[in-house]
C-alpha positions in Angstrom: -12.1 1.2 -22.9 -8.7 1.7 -22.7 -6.0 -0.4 -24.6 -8.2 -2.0 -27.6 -11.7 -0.6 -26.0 -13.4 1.6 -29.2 -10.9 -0.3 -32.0 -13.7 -3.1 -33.3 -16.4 0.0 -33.5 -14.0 2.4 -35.8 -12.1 -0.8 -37.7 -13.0 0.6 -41.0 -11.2 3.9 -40.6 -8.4 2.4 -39.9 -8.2 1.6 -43.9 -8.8 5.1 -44.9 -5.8 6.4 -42.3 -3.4 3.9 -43.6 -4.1 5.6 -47.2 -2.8 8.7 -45.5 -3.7 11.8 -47.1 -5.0 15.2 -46.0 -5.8 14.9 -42.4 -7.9 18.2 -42.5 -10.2 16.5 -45.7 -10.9 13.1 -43.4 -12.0 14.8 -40.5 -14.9 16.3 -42.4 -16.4 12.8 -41.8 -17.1 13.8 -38.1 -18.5 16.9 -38.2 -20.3 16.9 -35.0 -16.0 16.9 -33.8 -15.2 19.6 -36.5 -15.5 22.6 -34.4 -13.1 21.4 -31.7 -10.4 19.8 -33.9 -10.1 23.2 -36.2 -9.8 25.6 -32.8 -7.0 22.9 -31.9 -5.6 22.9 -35.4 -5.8 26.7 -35.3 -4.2 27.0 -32.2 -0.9 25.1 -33.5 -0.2 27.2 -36.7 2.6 29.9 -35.0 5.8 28.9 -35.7 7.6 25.5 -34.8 11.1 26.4 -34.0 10.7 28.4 -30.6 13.5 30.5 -28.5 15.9 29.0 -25.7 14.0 31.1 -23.6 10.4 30.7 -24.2 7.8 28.7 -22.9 7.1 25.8 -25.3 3.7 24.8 -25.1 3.1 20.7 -26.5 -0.5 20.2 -27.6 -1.3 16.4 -26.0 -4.3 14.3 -27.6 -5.2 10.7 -25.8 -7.1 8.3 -27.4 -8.9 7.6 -24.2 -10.1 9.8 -21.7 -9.3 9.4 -17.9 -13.0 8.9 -17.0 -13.2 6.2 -20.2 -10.2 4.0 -19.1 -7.3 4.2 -16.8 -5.1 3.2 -18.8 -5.3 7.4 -20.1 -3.7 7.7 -16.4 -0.3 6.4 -18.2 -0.7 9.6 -20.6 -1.4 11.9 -17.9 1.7 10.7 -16.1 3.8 11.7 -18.9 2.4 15.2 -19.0 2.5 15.6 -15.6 6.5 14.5 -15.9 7.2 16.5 -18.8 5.9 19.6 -17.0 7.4 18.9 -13.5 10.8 18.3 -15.4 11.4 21.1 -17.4 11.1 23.3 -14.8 7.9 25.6 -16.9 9.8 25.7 -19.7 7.6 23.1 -21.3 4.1 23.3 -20.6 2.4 19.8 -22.3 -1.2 20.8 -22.0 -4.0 18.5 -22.9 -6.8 19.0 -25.2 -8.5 16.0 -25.4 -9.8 12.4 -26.5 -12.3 11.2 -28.6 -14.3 14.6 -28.3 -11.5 15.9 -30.3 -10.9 13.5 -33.3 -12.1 9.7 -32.9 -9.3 7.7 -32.2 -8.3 5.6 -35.3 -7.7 9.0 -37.2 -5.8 10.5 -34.3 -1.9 8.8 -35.5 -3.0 10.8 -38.8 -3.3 13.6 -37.1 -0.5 13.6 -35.0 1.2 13.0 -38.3 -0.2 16.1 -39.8 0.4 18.2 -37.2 -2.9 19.2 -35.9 -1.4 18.1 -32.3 1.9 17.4 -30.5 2.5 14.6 -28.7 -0.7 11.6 -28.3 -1.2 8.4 -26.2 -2.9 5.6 -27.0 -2.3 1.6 -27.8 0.6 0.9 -29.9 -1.3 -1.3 -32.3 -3.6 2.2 -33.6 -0.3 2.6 -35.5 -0.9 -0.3 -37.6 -2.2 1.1 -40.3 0.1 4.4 -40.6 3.4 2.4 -39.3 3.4 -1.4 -40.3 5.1 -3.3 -37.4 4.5 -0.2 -35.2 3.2 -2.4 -31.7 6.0 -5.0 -32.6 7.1 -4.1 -28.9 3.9 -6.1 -28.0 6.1 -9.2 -28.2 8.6 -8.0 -26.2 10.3 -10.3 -23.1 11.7 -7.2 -21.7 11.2 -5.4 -18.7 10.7 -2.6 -20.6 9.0 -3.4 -23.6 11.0 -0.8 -25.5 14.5 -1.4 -23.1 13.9 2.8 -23.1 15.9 5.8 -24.4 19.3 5.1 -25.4 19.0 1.4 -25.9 19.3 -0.2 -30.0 16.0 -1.8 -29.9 14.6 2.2 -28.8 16.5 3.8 -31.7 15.2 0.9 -34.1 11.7 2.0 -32.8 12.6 5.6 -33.6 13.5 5.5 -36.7 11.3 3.1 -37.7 8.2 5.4 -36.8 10.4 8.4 -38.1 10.0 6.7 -41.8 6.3 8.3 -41.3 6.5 11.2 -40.0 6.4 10.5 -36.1 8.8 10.7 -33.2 8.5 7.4 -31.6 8.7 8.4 -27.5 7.8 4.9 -26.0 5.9 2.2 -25.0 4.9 2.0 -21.4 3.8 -1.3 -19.7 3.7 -3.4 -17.1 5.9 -5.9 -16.0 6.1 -9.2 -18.6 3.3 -11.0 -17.5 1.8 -7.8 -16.0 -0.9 -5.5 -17.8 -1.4 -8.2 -20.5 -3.5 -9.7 -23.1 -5.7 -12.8 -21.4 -8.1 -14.8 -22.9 -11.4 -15.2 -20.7 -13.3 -18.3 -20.9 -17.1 -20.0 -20.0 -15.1 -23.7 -19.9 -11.7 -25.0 -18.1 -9.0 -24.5 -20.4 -6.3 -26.8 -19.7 -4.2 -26.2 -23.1 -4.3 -24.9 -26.8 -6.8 -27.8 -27.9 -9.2 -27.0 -25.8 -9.4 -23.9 -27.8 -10.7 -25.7 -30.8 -13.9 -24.9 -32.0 -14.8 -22.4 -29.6 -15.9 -18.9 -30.2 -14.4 -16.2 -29.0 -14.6 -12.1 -29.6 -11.1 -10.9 -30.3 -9.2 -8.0 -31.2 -7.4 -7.6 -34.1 -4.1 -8.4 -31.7 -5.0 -11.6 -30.7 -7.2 -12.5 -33.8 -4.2 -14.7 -35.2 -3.6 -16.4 -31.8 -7.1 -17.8 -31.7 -7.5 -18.7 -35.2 -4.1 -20.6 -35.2 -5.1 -22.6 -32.3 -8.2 -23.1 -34.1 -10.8 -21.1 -32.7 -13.1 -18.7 -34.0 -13.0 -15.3 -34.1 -15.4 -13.2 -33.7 -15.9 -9.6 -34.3 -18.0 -7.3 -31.8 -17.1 -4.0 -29.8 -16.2 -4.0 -26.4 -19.8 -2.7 -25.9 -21.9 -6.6 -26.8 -19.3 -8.6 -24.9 -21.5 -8.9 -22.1 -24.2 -9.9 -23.8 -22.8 -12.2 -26.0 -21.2 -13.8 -23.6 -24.5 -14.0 -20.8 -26.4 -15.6 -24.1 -23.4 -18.3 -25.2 -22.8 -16.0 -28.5 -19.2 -16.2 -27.8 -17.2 -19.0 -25.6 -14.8 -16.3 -24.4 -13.0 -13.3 -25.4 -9.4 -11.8 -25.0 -8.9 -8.6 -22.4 -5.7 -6.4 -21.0 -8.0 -7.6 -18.1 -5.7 -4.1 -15.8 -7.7 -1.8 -18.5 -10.6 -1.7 -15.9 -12.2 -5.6 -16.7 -14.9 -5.5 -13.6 -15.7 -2.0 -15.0 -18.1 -3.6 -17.4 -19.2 -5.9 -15.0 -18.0 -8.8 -17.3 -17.3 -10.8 -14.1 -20.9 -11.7 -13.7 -20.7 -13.2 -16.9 -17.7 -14.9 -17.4 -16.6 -18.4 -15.5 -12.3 -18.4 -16.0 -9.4 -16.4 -16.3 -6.7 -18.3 -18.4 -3.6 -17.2 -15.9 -1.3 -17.3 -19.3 -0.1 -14.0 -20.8 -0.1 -13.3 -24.0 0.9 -9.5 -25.4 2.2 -6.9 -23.7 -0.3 -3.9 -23.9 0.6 -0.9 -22.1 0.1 2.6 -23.4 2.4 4.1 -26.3 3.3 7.8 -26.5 4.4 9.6 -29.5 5.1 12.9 -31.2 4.8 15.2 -34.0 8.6 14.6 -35.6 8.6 18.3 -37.2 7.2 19.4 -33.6 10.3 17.3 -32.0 13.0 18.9 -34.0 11.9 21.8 -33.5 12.5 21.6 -29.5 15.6 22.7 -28.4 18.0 19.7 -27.2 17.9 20.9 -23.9 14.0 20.2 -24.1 14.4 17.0 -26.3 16.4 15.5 -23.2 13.6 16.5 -20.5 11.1 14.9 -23.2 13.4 11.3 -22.8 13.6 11.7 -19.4 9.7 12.1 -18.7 9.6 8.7 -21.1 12.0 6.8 -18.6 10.3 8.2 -15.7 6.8 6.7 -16.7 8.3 4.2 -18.2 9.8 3.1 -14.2 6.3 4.5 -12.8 4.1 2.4 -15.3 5.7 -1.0 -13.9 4.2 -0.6 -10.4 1.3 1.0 -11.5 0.2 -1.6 -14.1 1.0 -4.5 -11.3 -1.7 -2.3 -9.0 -4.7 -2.4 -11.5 -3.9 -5.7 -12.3 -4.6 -6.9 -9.0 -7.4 -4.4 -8.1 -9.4 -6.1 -11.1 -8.5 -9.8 -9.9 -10.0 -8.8 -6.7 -13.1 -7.8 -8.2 -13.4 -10.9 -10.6 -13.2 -13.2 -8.0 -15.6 -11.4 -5.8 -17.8 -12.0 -9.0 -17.3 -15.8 -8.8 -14.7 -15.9 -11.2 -11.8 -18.6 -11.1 -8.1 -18.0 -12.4 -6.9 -21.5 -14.1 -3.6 -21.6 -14.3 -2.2 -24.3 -17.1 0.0 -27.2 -16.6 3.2 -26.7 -16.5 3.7 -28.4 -19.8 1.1 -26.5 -21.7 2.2 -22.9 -20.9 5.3 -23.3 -23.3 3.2 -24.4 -26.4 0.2 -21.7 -25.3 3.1 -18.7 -25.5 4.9 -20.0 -28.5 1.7 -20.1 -30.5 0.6 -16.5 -29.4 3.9 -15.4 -30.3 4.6 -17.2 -33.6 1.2 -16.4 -35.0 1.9 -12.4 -34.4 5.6 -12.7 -35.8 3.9 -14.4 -38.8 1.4 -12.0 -39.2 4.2 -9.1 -39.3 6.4 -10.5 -41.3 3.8 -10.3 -44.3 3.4 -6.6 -43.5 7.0 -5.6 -42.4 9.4 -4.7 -45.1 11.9 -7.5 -45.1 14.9 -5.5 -43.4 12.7 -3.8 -40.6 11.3 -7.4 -40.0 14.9 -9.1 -39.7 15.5 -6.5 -37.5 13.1 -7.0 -35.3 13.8 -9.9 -35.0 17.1 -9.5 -34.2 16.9 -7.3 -31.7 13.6 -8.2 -29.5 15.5 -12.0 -29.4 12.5 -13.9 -31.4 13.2 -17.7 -30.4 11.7 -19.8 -33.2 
């Protein structure tokens, strides 16, 4: 399901992770999961600092499994890198998705320490690091500008306030790999929007309701229907993060050719787990970020048009607006986001933010 796939069906445990507390005392919620996240937990406890010459073994959680959504390819990438780089001296071995913890209380856990290093959509920070997917409005080729740049740093410490080593956010091209909204009528600008339903997630929920549309709730699992029996007018989709998988392209009419987020895969770590890596290792960790970062581009651009292919073959037409109405269409999706975080930002962060990702008002 990918980059927003399973967040509508777990939206209320969000709230609980956001109230942080014992990691160990939420996950006796899932107990069917219990058995698998204590060996992992288990498995963790040795010591955190480990010698120059030791094999350091990183404990990797996704919050999507290859075989659910290719976007888990991004975190795979990584591991693979990480491996490849240090030479054996870092072994990131990976334990898991959702059969390990469900993926709203994974960021706790990451925070906890019950794992090392996770991937997963930026925005599954939101409750756990306010302003966390911020990078989502980024006009950059790299949504992050990667290692070593000010708007990087900002992102680390800003995720290093809660306990987590920020490592990056990987995405496509602007324009590439993106939020798009999906449609059963031509859409020829924002006011066409008006009145229509359409299933959102909570990324895009302030887009449609600004442009006066109405959102609706469901998980990724009743789009189809809804959308074969008129519940919905539409829906938003990274439409890359495997669209014709669900066969939605027999059911939908138009793609609106108009980005409007960035999506993309974020990868983080354990911040007591990170300083505790030599800086020899920290380095080959930064350099496996840059390396999928560069990878993630072309590969991103590739799924994209794979699943274009597919929902044409299904009869689906791409509308691209006039040239008039793209401007107001990518203002609105970006104003209504910046809005939202400034109201959940502390003031400083938000300023800069602002500053640094070049918001244009």
């Amino acid at each position: 399901m990918g980059g927003e796939g399973r967040r509508v069906q777990r939206s209320q445990r969000r709230a609980r992770a956001a109230k942080g507390g014992n990691t160990m005392s939420a996950m006796r919620s899932y107990a069917p999961n219990w058995g698998s996240v204590a060996a992992l937990g288990f498995a963790l406890l040795g010591g955190t600092a480990a010698h120059a010459n030791e094999t350091v073994t990183l404990k990797m959680v996704g919050a999507w499994a290859p075989e659910v959504s290719p976007y888990a390819a991004v975190g795979h990438k990584f591991k693979d890198l990480v491996n490849e780089l240090s030479g054996g001296k870092i072994v990131v071995q990976y334990m898991g998705a959702e059969d390990v913890l469900p993926p709203f209380d994974q960021p706790e856990a990451l925070v906890n320490g019950v794992f090392d290093i996770w991937y997963g959509a930026p925005n599954y920070w939101a409750g756990i690091v306010p302003g966390g997917y911020v990078t989502e409005l980024s006009k950059f080729q790299v949504a992050d500008k990667g290692p070593g740049s000010d708007l990087y740093d900002f992102m680390v410490k800003m995720y290093g306030n809660h306990g987590v080593r920020y490592l990056g956010h990987a995405a496509g091209d602007p324009g590439v790999g993106s939020h798009f909204l999906i449609a059963q009528k031509e859409i020829a600008g924002l006011d066409d929007l008006a009145g229509m339903k359409l299933r959102v997630p909570p990324l895009t929920r302030y887009f449609v309701q600004s442009a006066k549309a109405e959102s609706i709730t469901l998980p990724p699992s009743e789009i189809f229907l809804a959308m074969d029996r008129g519940t919905v007018n539409g829906f938003t989709w990274p439409i890359a993060d495997g669209f014709a998988n669900y066969g939605w392209q027999s059911v939908s009419k138009y793609l609106i050719e108009q980005p409007m987020y960035r999506s993309g895969v974020g990868l983080d770590m354990n911040l007591d787990k990170w300083n505790s890596l030599s800086p020899e290792n920290q380095e080959v960790v930064l350099k496996a970020v840059a390396g999928t970062q560069e990878w993630t581009r072309g590969w991103f651009a590739e799924k994209q048009t794979e699943q274009l292919a597919k929902m044409k073959e299904g009869g689906m037409t791409q509308l691209e607006l006039p040239a008039d109405k793209k401007e107001a269409w990518t203002h609105l999706a970006q104003e209504s986001l910046w809005t939202y975080l400034q109201g959940v930002m502390p003031a400083e962060e938000f300023a800069e933010a602002e500053k640094l990702l070049e918001r244009q008002k």
